[in-house]
GUROKE-811501 format. One record per residue (C-alpha): residue number from 1; residue in one letter; chain; x, y, z. Coordinates in steps of 0.25 Angstrom, whole numbers. Layout:
// GUROKE-811501
NODE   resi   resn   chain      xx      yy      zz
NODE    NUM      a       A       X       Y       Z
...
//
This chain:
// GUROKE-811501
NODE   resi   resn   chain      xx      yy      zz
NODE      1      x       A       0       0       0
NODE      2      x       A      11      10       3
NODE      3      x       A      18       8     -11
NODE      4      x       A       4       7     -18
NODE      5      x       A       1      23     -10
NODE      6      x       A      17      29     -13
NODE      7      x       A      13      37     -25
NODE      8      x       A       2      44     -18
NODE      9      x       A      10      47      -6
NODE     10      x       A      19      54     -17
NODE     11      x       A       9      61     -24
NODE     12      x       A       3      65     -11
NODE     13      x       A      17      70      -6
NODE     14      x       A      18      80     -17
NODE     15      x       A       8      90     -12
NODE     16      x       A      11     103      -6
NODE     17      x       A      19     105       7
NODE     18      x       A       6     107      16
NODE     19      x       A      -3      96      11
NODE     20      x       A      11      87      10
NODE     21      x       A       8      88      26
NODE     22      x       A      -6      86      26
NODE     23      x       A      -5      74      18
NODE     24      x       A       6      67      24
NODE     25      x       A      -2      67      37
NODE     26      x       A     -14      60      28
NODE     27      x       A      -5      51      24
NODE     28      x       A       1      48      38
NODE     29      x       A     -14      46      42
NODE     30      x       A     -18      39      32
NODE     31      x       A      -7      30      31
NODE     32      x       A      -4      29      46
NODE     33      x       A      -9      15      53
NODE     34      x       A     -21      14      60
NODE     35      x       A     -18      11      75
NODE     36      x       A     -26       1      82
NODE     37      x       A     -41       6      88
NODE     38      x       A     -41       4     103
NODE     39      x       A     -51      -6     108
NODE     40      x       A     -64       4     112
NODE     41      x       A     -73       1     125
NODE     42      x       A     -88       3     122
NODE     43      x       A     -92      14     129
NODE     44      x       A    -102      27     130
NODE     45      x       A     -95      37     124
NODE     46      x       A     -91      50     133
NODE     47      x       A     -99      62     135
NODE     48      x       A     -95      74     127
NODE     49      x       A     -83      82     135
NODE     50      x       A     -82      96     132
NODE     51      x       A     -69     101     126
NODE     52      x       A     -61     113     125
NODE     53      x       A     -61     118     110
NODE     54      x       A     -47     117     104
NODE     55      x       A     -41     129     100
NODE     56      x       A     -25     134      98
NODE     57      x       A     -18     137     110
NODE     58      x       A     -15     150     115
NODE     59      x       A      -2     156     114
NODE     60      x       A       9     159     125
NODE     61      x       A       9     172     131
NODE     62      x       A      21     179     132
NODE     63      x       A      26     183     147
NODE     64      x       A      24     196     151
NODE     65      x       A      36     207     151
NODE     66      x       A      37     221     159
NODE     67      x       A      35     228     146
NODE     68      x       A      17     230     145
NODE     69      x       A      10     219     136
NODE     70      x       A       4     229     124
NODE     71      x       A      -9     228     121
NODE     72      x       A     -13     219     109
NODE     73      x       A     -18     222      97
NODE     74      x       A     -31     219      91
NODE     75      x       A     -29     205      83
NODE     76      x       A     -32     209      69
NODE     77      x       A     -45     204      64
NODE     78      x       A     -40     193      56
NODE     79      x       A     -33     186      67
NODE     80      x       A     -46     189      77
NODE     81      x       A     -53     182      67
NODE     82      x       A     -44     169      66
NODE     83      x       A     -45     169      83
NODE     84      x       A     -60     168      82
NODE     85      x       A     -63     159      72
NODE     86      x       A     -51     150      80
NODE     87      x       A     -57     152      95
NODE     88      x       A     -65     140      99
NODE     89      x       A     -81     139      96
NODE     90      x       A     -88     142     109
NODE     91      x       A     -96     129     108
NODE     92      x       A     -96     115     116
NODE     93      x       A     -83     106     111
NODE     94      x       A     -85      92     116
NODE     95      x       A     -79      79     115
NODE     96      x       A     -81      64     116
NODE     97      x       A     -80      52     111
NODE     98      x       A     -88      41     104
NODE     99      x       A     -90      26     104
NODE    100      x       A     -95      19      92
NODE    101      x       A     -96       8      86
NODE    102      x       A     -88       6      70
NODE    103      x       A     -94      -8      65
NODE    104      x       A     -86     -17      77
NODE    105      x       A     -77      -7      83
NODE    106      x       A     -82       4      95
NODE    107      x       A     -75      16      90
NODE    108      x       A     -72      28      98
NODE    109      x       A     -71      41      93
NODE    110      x       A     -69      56      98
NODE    111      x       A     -78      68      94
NODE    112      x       A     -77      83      96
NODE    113      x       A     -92      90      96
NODE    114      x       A     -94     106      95
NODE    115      x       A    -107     112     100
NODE    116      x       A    -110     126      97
NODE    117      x       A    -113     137     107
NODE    118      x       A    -125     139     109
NODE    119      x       A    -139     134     109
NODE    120      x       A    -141     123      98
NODE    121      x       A    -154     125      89
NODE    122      x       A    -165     115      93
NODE    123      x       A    -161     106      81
NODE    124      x       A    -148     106      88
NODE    125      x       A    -135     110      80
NODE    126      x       A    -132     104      69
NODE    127      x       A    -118      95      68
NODE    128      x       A    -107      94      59
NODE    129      x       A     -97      83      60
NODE    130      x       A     -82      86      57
NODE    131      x       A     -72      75      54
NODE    132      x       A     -57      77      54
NODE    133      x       A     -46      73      45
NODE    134      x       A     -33      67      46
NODE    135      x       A     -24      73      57
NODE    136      x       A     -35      80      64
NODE    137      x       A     -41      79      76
NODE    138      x       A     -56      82      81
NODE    139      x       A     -52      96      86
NODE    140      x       A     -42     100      76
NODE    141      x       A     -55      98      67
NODE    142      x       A     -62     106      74
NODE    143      x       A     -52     117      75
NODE    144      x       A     -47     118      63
NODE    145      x       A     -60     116      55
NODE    146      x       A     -65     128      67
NODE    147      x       A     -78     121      65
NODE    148      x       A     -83     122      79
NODE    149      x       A     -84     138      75
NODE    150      x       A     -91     137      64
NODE    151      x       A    -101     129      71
NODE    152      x       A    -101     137      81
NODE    153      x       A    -107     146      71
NODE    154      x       A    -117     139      64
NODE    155      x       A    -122     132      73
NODE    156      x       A    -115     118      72
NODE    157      x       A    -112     106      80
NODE    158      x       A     -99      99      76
NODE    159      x       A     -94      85      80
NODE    160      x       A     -79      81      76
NODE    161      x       A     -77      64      77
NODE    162      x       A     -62      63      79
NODE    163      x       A     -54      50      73
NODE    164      x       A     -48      40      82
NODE    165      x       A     -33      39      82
NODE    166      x       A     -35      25      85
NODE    167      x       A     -45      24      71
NODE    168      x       A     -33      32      63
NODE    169      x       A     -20      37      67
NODE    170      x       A     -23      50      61
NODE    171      x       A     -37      52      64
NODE    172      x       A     -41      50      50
NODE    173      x       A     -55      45      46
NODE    174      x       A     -54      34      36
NODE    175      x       A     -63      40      26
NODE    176      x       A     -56      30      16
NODE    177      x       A     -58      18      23
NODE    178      x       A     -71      10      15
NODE    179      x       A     -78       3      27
NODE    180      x       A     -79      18      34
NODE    181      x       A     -85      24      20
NODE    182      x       A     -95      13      21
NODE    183      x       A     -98      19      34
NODE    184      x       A     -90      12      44
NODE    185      x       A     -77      15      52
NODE    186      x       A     -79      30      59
NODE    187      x       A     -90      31      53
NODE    188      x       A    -101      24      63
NODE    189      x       A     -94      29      74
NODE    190      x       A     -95      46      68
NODE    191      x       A    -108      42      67
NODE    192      x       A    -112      37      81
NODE    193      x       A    -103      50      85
NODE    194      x       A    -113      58      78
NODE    195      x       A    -126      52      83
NODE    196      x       A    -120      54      98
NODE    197      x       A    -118      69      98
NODE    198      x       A    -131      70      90
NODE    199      x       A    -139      65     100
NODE    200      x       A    -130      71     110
NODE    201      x       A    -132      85     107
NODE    202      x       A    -144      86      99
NODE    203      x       A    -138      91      86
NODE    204      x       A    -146      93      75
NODE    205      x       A    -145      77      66
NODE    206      x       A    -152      85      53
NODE    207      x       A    -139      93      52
NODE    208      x       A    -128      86      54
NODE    209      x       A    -115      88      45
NODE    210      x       A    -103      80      43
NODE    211      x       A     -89      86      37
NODE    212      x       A     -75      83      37
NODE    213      x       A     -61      86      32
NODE    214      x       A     -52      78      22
NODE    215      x       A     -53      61      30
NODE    216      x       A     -64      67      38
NODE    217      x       A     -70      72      27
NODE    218      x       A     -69      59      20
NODE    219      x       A     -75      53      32
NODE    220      x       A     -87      64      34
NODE    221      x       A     -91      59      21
NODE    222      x       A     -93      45      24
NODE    223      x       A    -100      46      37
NODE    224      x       A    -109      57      29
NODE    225      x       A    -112      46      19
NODE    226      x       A    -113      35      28
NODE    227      x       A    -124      42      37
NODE    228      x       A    -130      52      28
NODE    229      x       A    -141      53      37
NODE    230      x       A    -133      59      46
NODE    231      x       A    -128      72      39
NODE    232      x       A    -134      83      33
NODE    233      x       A    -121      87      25
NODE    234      x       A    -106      84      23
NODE    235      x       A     -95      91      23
NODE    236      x       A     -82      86      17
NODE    237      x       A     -66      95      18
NODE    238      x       A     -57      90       8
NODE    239      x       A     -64      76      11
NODE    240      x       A     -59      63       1
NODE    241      x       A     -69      55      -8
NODE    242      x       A     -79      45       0
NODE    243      x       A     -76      31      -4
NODE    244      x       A     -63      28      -9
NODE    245      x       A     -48      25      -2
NODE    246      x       A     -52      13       6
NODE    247      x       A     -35      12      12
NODE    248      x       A     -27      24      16
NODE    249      x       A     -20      23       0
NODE    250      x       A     -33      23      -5
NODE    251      x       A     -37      37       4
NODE    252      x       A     -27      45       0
NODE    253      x       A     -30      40     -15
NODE    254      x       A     -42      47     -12
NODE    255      x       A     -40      58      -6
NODE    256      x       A     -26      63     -18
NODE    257      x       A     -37      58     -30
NODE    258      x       A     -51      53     -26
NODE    259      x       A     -58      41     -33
NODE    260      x       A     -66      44     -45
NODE    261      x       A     -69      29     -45
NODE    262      x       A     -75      31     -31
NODE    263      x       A     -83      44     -32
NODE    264      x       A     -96      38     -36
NODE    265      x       A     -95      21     -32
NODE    266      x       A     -93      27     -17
NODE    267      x       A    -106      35     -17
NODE    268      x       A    -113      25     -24
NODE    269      x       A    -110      16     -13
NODE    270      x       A    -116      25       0
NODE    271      x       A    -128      26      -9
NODE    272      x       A    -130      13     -10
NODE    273      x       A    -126      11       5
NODE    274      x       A    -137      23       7
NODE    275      x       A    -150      23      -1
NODE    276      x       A    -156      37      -2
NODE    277      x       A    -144      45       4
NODE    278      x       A    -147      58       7
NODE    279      x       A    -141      70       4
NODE    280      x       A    -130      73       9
NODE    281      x       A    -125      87       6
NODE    282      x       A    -109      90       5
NODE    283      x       A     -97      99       5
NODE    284      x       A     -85      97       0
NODE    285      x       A     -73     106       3
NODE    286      x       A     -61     103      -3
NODE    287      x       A     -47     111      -3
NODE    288      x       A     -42     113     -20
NODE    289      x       A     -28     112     -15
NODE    290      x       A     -30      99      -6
NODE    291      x       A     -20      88      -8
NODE    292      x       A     -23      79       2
NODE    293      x       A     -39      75      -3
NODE    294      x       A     -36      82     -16
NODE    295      x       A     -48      88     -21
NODE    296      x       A     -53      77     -31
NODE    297      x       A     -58      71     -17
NODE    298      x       A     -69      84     -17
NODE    299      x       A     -72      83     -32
NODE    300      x       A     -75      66     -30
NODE    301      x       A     -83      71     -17
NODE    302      x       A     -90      80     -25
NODE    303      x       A     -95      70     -33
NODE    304      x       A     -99      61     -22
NODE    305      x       A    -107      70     -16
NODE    306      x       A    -118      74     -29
NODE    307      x       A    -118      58     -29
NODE    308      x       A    -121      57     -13
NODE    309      x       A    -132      69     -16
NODE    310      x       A    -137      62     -28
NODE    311      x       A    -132      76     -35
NODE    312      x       A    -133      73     -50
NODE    313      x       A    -118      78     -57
NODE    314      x       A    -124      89     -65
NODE    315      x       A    -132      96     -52
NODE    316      x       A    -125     111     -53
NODE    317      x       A    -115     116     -47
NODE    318      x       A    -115     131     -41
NODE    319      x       A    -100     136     -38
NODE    320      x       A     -96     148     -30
NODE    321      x       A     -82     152     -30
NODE    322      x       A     -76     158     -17
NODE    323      x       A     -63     167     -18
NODE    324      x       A     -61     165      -3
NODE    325      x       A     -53     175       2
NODE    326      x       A     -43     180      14
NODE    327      x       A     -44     169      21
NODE    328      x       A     -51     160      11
NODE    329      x       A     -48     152      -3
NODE    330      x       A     -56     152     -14
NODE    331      x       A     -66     141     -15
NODE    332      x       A     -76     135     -23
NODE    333      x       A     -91     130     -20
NODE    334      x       A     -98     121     -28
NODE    335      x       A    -111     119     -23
NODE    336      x       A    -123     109     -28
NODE    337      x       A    -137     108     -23
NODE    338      x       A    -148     100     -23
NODE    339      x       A    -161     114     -25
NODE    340      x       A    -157     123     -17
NODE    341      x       A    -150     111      -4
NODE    342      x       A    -135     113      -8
NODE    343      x       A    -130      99      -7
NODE    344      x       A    -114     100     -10
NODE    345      x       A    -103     110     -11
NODE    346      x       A     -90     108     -16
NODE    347      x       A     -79     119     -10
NODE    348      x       A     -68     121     -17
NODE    349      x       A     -56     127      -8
NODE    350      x       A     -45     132     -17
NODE    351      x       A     -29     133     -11
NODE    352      x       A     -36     124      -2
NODE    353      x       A     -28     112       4
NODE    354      x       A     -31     100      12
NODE    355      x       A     -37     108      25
NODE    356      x       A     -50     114      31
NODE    357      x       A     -54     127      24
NODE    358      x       A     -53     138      32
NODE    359      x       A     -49     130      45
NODE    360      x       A     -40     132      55
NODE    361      x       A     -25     131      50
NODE    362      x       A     -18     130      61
NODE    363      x       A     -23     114      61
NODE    364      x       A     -20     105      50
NODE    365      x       A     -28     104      38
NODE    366      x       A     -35     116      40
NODE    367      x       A     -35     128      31
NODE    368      x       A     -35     144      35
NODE    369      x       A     -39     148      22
NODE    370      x       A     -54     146      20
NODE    371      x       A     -67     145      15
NODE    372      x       A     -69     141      30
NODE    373      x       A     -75     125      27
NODE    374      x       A     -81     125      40
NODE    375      x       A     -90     136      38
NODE    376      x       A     -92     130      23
NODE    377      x       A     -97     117      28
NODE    378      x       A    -107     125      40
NODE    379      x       A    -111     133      30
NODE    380      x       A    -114     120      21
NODE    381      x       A    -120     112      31
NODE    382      x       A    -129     122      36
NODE    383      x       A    -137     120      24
NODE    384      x       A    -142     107      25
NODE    385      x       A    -147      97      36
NODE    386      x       A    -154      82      36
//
């Protein structure tokens, strides 16, 4: 297998010094060996703890001299700004763990839950689920995504599962593994996650939303076409085609080309697992300059998604082009609807590389330069429901 791969590892080593980083670490995890999952005790899982929000630490002061401290000067606008849209959202930030059962194996797994401020609507608030990638944590999600503000914003609940390291080494979801795209592996025990804090905290279950960036993106996708009944839209960040890889070489096949072969068979395949799926409305965000799931995966996805909606090829298309600005790149939307229900949209990010747009840069794969995706996918979101 590893003489079979050495000409991708090449190719892939060929790419610019930044994302030469970025996919070395994707290759580490991918590559790495899965150590052995610890033996679980059945047991009820904990109640939610509350957490202190993560946020950067603060700098040392200097030690005070004889000379008098002058007084400071207003911090200019942009950098009151940046502080703002950094300071932690005044909500609840809980955590716990879940117990669930994955074919013959309990599985435990840990999850991060935001509640906004504030009164909920009698519906409750509505939920969106956030999957990780690669080399991320839960809360390094949370921060760099600064989804927990946005939220905070419009209203949101957000729920962030949080990959063993005894399921992956690198806490990557295996999104390429076939017996999980058939709706096994995490994905019963994402599921049985989601169902507790529903009933927990009476979020509203007609508006619930699932997204996810790069391997949780590809594993957003498989829950959401798993248990369509679930969601009322899905998200997908520089997310890899649904249904092909099936082994480690195989992923990172996908993720540098696609597979064409695989575009429509794979669809074909939930529908006939699914008789009468229902929509399922999507948005696809996906950097120009990626070079870790090259942007053929957005174009393959694309075509999944008019097949998953029952969108016939020639439906029409309205484009908006987006010059970005200060802090933004220039972008494209492509939107299709169904009347008047838009039912996808397709960004475009140019200059874009493999990273959250608009996120905190300070953390890995994440992208100062906007559009800001986490208000794209509220914004998105907030015009559909069950």
């Amino acid at each position: 297998m590893v003489k079979s791969s050495a000409p991708l590892l090449r190719s892939l080593m060929r790419v610019g010094k930044k994302q030469q980083r970025s996919t070395a670490r994707l290759l580490t995890a991918l590559f790495a060996p899965p150590k052995p999952a610890p033996k679980a005790r059945a047991k009820p899982a904990p109640k939610l703890a509350s957490t202190t929000a993560p946020r950067p630490a603060p700098k040392p002061r200097a030690a005070s001299t004889a000379a008098p401290t002058p007084k400071p000067k207003p911090a200019p606008r942009a950098a009151l700004a940046a502080s703002l849209k950094d300071a932690p959202a005044p909500g609840k930030w809980l955590t716990a763990r879940y117990a669930g059962q994955s074919g013959q194996v309990l599985r435990t797994m840990s999850y991060w839950l935001y509640l906004p401020d504030g009164a909920a609507p009698p519906s409750g608030w509505p939920l969106i689920v956030m999957l990780h990638g690669c080399e991320q944590s839960a809360t390094q999600f949370a921060q760099g995504t600064r989804m927990n503000q946005m939220a905070q914003k419009a209203g949101y609940a957000v729920l962030y599962p949080q990959q063993s390291l005894s399921a992956h080494p690198h806490r990557c979801w295996k999104w390429y593994d076939r017996a999980t795209q058939q709706g096994g592996g995490d994905v019963p025990v994402i599921v049985g996650m989601l169902g507790q804090v529903l009933a927990a905290y009476g979020l509203d279950r007609s508006r619930v939303f699932i997204c996810g960036m790069s391997a949780g993106a590809g594993m957003a996708n498989i829950v959401a076409l798993n248990h369509p009944e679930l969601f009322a839209g899905l998200g997908l960040h520089s997310g890899p085609l649904y249904g092909a890889g099936h082994s480690t070489v195989g992923a990172l096949g996908v993720m540098q080309h696609g597979n064409g072969a695989r575009v429509d068979s794979a669809i074909a395949e939930v529908l006939e697992r699914r008789p009468g799926f229902p929509s399922m409305p999507t948005i696809l965000i996906q950097g120009d300059d990626d070079r870790v799931v090259r942007p053929v995966n957005q174009v393959h996805l694309r075509r999944q998604a008019m097949l998953i909606n029952d969108l016939p090829a020639a439906t029409p298309v309205r484009v908006a082009h987006k010059a970005g600005g200060r802090s933004g790149l220039p972008h494209q939307l492509h939107d299709v609807y169904r009347g008047r229900k838009l039912i996808l949209r397709v960004a475009q990010i140019a200059q874009l590389q493999h990273a959250w747009s608009g996120g905190d840069a300070r953390l890995s794969f994440n992208s100062a330069a906007g559009p800001d995706a986490s208000k794209m996918l509220v914004d998105f979101f907030g015009k559909h429901r069950r």
